[in-house]
C-alpha positions as CSV (number, residue, x, y, z in Angstrom):
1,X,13.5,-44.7,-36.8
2,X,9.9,-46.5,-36.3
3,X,11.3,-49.1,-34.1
4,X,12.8,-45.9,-32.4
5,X,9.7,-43.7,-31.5
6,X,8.1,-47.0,-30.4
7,X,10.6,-47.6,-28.1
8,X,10.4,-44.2,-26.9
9,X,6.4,-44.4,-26.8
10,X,6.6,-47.3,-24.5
11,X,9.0,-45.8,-22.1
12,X,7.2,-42.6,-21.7
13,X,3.9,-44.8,-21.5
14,X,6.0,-46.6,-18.6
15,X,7.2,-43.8,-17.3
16,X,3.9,-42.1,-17.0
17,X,2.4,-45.0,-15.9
18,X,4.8,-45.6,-13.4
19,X,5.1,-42.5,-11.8
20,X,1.4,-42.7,-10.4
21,X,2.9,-45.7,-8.4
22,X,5.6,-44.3,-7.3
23,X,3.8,-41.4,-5.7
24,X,2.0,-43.5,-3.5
25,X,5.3,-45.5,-3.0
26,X,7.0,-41.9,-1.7
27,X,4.6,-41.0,0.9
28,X,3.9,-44.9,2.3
29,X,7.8,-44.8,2.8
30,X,8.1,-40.8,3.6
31,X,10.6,-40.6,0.6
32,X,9.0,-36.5,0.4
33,X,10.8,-33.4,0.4
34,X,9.9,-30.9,2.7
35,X,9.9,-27.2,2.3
36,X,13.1,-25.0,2.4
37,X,12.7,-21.6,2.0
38,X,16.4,-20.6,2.1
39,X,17.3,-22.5,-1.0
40,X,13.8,-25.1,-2.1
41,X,11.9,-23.1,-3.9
42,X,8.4,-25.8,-3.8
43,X,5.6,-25.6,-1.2
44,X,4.3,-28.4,0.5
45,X,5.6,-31.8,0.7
46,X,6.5,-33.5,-2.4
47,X,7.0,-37.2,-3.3
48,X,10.4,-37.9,-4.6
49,X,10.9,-41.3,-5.8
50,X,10.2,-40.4,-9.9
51,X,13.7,-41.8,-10.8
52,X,12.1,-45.3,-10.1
53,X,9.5,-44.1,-12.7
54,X,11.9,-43.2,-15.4
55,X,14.5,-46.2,-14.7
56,X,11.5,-48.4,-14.8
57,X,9.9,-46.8,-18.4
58,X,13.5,-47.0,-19.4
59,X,13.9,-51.4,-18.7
60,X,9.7,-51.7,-19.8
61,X,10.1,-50.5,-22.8
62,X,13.6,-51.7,-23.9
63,X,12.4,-56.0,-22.8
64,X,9.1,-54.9,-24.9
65,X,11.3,-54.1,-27.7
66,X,13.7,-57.4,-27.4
67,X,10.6,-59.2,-27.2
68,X,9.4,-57.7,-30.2
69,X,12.7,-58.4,-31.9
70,X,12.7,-54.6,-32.8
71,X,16.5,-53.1,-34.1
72,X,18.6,-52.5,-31.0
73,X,16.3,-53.6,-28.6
74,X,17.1,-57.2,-30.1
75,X,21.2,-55.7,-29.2
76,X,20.5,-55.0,-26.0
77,X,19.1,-58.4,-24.8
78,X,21.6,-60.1,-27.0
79,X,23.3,-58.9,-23.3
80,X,27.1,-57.7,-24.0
81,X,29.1,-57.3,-20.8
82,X,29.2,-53.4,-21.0
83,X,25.7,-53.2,-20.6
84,X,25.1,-56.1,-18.5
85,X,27.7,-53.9,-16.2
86,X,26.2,-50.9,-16.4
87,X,22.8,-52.2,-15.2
88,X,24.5,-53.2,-12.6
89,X,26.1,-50.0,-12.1
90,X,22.8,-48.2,-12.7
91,X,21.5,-50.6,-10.2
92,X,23.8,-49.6,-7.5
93,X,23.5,-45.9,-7.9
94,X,19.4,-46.0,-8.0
95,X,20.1,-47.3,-4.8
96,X,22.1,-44.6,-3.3
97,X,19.2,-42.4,-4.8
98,X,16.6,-44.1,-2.9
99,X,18.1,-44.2,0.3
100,X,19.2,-40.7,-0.3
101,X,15.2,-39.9,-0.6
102,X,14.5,-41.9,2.1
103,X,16.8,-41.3,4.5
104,X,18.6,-38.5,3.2
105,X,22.1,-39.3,3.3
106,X,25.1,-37.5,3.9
107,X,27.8,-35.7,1.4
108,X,30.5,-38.3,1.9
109,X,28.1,-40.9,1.5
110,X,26.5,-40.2,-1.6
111,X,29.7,-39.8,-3.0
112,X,31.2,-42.5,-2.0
113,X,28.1,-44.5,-4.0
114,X,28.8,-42.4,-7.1
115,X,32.4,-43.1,-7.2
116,X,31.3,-47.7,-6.4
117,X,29.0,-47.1,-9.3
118,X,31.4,-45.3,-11.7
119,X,34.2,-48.0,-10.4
120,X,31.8,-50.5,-12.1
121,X,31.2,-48.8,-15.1
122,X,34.7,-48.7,-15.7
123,X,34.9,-52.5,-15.2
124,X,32.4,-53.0,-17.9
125,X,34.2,-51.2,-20.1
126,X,33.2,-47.3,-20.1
127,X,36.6,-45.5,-19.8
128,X,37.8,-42.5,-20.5
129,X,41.1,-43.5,-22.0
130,X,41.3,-41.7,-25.2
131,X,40.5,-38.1,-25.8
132,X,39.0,-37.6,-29.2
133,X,39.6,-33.6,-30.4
134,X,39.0,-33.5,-33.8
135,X,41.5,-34.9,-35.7
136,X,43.6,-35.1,-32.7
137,X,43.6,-37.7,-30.6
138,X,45.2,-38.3,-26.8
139,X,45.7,-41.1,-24.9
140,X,45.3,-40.8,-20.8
141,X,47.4,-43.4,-19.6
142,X,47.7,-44.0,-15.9
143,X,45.1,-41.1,-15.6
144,X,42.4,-42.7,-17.1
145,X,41.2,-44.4,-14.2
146,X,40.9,-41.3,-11.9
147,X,39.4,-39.4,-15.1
148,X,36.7,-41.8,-15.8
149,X,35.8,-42.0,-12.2
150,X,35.8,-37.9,-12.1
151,X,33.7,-36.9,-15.5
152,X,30.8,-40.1,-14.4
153,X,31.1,-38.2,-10.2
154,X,30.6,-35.2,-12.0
155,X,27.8,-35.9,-14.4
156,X,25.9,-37.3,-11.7
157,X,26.3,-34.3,-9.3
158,X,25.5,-32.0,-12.2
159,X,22.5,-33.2,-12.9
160,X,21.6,-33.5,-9.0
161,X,22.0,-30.1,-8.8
162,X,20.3,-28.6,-11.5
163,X,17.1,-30.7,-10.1
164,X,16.1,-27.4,-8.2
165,X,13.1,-26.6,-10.4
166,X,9.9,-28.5,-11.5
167,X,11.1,-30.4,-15.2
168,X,14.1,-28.4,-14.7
169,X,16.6,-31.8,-14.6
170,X,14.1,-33.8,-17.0
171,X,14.4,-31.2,-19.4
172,X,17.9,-30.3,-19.7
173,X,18.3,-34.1,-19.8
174,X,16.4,-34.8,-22.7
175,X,18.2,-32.1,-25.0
176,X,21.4,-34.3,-23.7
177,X,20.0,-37.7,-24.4
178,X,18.8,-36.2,-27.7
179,X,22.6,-35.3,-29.2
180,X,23.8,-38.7,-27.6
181,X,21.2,-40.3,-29.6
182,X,22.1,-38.6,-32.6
183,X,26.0,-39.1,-31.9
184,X,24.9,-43.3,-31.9
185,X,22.7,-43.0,-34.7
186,X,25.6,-41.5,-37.2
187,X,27.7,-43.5,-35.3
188,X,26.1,-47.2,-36.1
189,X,25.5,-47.8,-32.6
190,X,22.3,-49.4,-32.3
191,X,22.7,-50.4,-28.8
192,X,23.1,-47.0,-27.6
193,X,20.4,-45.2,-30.0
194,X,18.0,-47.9,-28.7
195,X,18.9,-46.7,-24.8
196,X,19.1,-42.7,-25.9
197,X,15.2,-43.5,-27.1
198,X,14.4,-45.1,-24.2
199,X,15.8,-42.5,-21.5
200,X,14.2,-39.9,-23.8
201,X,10.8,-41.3,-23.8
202,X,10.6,-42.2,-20.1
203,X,11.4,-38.6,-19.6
204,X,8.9,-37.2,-21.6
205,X,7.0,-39.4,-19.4
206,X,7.9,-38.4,-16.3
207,X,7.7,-34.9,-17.4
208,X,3.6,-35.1,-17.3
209,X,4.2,-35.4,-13.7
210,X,7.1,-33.0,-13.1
211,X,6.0,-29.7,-15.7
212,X,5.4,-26.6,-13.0
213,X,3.5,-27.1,-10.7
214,X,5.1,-30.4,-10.1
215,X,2.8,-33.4,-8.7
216,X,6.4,-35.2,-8.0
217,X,10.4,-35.3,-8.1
218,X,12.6,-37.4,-9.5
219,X,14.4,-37.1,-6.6
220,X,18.3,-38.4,-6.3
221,X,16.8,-41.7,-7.1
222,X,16.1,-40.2,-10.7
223,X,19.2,-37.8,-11.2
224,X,22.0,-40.0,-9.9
225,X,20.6,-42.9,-12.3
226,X,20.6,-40.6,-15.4
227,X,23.8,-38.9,-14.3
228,X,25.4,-42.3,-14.6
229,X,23.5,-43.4,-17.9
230,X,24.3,-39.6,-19.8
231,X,27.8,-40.0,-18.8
232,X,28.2,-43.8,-20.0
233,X,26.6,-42.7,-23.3
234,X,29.3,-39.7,-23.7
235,X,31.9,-42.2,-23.1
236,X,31.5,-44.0,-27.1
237,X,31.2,-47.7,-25.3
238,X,27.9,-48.5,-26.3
239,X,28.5,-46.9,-29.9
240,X,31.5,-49.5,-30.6
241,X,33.4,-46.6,-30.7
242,X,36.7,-45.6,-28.7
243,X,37.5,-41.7,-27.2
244,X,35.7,-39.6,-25.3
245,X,35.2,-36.1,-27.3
246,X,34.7,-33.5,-25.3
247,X,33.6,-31.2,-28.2
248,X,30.3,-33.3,-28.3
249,X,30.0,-34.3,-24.3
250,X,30.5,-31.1,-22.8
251,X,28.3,-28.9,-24.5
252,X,25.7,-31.6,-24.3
253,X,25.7,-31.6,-20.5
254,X,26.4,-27.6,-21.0
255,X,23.8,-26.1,-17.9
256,X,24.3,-28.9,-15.7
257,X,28.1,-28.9,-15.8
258,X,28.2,-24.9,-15.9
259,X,26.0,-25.4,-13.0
260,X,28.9,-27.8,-11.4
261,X,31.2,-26.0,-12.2
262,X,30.2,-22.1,-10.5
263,X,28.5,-23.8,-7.7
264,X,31.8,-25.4,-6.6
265,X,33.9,-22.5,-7.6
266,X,32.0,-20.0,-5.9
267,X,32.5,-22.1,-2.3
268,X,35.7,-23.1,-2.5
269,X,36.8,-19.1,-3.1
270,X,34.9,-18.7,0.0
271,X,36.3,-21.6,1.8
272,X,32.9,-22.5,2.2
273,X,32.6,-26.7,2.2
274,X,31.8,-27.3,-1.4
275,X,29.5,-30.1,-0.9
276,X,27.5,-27.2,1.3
277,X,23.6,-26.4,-0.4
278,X,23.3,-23.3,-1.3
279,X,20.5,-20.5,-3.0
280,X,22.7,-19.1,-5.7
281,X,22.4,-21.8,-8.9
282,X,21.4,-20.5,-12.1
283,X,18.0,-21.2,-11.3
284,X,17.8,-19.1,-8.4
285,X,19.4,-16.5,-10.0
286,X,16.7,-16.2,-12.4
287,X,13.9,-16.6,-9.9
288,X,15.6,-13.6,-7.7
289,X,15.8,-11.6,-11.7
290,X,11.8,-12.1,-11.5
291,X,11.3,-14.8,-13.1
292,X,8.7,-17.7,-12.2
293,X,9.1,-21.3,-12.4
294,X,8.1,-21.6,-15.9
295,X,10.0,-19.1,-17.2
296,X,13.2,-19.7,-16.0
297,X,12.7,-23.4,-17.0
298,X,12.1,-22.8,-20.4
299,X,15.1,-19.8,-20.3
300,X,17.5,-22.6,-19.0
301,X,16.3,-25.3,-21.7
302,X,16.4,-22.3,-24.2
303,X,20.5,-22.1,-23.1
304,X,20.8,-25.9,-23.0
305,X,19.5,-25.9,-26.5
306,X,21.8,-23.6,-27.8
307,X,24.9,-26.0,-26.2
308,X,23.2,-28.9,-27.6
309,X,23.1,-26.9,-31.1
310,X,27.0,-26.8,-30.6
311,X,27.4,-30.3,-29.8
312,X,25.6,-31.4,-32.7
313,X,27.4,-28.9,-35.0
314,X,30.6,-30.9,-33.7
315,X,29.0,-34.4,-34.3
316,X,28.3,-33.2,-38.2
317,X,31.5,-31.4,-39.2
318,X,34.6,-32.8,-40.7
319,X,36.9,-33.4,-37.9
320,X,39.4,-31.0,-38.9
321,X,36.4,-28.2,-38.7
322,X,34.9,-29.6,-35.3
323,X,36.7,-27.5,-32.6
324,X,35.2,-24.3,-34.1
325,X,31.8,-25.5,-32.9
326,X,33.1,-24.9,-29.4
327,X,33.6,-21.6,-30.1
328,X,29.9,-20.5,-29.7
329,X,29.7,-22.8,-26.9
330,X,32.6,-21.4,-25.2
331,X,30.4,-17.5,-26.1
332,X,27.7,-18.9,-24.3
333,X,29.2,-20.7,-21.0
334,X,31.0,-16.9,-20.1
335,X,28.4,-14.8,-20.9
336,X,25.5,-16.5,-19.3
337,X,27.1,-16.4,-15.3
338,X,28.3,-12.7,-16.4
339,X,24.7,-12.4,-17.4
340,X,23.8,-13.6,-14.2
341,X,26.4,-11.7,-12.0
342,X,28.0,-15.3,-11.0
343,X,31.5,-14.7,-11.4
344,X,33.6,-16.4,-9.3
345,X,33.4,-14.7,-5.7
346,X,30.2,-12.8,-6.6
347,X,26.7,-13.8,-4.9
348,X,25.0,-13.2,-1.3
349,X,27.8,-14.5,0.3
């Protein structure tokens, strides 16, 4: 636990740190997002390379703890092929981020990154070959491939598009990181609780420059990269452990994969393209219900935490009393679009 909170200390230190860089970094390479007033919500121009900041807290602070031979850090740099592969993998997708930023690339082109990083994650080793549902357990066979490749493309999109709001993405990331982290810790993964520290304190970080009003974005540079690393840590890999359970992944990702899910519903029922930006997220709908920045922030972190509650219910049960921890989750992912008035069809149009 010590070695822990140092680890996360030093990544948020790096983070924080970090981020002052990269704002000058943004604007010398005009990596800024302009305002949109049909669907951005921020005014002015505003730097967007903070997912530089946080993947840079995130390697700072876990070489300062191999150096220090702390628990787990010492794991990580002991360098096993899973995590050697998904640095490389993580690499690959900051990448696409940055040019994304930069140059602001298209739909079929950021995709096409996302589904080369998650290819090499799955070479490493992070595959979704084993559904774990309580006591139940299913094995995915020739599907496993195209699974693995679709929950780590969907991960990363969720999290790209819940980045609509200042800390919106950073926070509703943290409460994820923080059930992963728990997961590894009862677990005995000490690789993985060392990384869940890590990402956690690099976003608290990061946060100091992100809480409304915002002095910077993480940009794609920053959600692609912790789309890939929260849906890697879901997968059990780093935990020595084999199965995917949904009962602990998907109501850890809840907003963000709610968020996925409407978004894409809602323009495909409208034959609309579904890679298509639009103004009707769960953000916006709270911003059009009168809500400010900071309100509907801490409103959608309030609904994250209760999905996180769930996850961790799951995580602490017996396994034959597990899937009743989805039943609040489920409560919770219907009522908040009916809440909303985002049923399937509904919106502007």
């Amino acid at each position: 636990m010590k070695h822990g909170l140092l680890v996360a200390l030093l990544a948020a230190a790096g983070s924080a740190g970090g981020a002052l860089l990269t704002w000058r970094l943004a604007r010398l390479l005009g990596a800024v997002d302009d305002p949109a007033p049909e669907r951005k919500v921020h005014e002015g121009r505003m730097p967007r390379l903070g997912g530089l900041a946080i993947g840079g807290g995130i390697v700072f602070a876990l070489v300062f703890g191999a150096l220090g031979d702390w628990p787990g850090a010492r794991e990580v740099f002991s360098f096993p092929p899973p995590l050697v592969g998904l640095a490389v993998a993580g690499g690959l997708i900051a990448l696409v981020g940055l040019l994304d930023d930069v140059f602001e690339l298209g739909p079929l082109a950021k995709l096409a990154g996302q589904t080369a990083a998650a290819s090499l994650a799955w070479a490493a080793g992070f595959r979704l070959e084993t559904i774990a549902l309580g006591p139940v357990r299913w094995e995915l066979g020739a599907v496993a491939l195209p699974a693995t490749l679709l929950w780590f493309v969907a991960v990363m999109n969720a999290i790209n598009l819940v980045d609509g709001l200042d800390g919106l993405a950073a926070s509703l990331a943290l409460l994820a990181v923080l059930v992963f982290g728990v997961q590894a810790a009862r677990d005995g993964g000490p690789i993985a609780v060392a990384v869940a520290w890590a990402i956690g304190g690099a976003l608290v970080g990061f946060l100091a420059h992100n809480v409304y009003p915002a002095r910077q974005f993480m940009g794609s540079t920053g959600s692609l990269l912790l789309g890939l690393l929260l849906a890697a840590l879901s997968l059990g890999t780093l935990r020595g452990k084999v199965g995917w359970d949904p009962l602990v992944a998907v109501p850890a990702l809840g907003v963000p994969l709610l968020d996925l899910v409407l978004a894409f519903g809602r323009r495909v029922l409208r034959g609309t393209n579904p890679f298509r930006a639009d103004r009707e997220h769960l953000h916006h709908r709270l911003l059009d219900a009168g809500l400010g920045q900071a309100r509907a922030v801490a409103t959608l972190a309030a609904i994250q935490a209760g999905f996180a509650a769930c996850a961790l219910a799951a995580v602490f049960l017996p396994p034959a009393s597990r899937p009743m921890a989805a039943v609040p989750a489920v409560v919770l992912a219907i009522a908040v679009p009916l809440r909303l008035r985002l049923r399937a069809g509904e919106g502007k149009g």
